[in-house]
N, C-alpha and C positions, 0 to 999 in steps of 0.2 A: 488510521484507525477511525472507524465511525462511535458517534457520541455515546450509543447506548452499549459499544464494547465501551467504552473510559468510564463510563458511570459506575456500566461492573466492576471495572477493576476496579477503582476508585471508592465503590462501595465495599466491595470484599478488604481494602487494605482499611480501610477505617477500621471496619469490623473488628481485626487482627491485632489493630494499635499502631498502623502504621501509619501516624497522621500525616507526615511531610510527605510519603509516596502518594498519598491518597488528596492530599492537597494540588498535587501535582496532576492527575487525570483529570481532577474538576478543571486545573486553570488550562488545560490541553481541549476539554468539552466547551469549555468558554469562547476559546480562539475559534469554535467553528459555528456556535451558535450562543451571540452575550444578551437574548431575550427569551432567554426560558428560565423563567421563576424558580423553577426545580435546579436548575444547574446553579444557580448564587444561593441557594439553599444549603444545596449538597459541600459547598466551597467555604460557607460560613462555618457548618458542622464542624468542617476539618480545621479550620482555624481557630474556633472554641476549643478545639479535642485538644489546638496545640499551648493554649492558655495565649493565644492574640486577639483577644477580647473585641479592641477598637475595630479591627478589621473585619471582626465576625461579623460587629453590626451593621458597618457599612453594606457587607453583603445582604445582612438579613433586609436592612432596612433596602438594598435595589431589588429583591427579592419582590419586599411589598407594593414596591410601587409599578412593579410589574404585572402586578397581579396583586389587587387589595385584598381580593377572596383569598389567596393563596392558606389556604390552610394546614400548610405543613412549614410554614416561615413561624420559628419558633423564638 
């Protein structure tokens, strides 16, 4: 599966409430590209949605150091 089908799915199951399956396409988008700001963005989301707080940040925070601009690392 290429990264921008997993983002879809991974964004439509967020959408839905489906944090763990949606957790799971981000960390699948991860294994094939771990320097796109957006993809530790998209991974933090889902682990905030799942109330794993530390984790989120750790994401948010490789998020920003990926990309200081990044303006969607929330």
């Amino acid at each position: 599966m290429e990264i921008k089908e997993l983002v879809l799915k991974g964004q439509a199951s967020l959408n839905s409430g489906n944090f763990e399956e949606s957790l799971g396409y981000f960390e699948q988008a991860l294994l094939l590209n771990q320097d796109d700001p957006d993809l530790w963005n998209f991974k933090a989301v889902a682990l905030r949605s799942l109330g794993r707080y530390e984790e989120a940040l750790e994401c948010f925070n490789k998020s920003l150091k990926l990309d200081p601009r990044d303006k969607h690392a929330s």
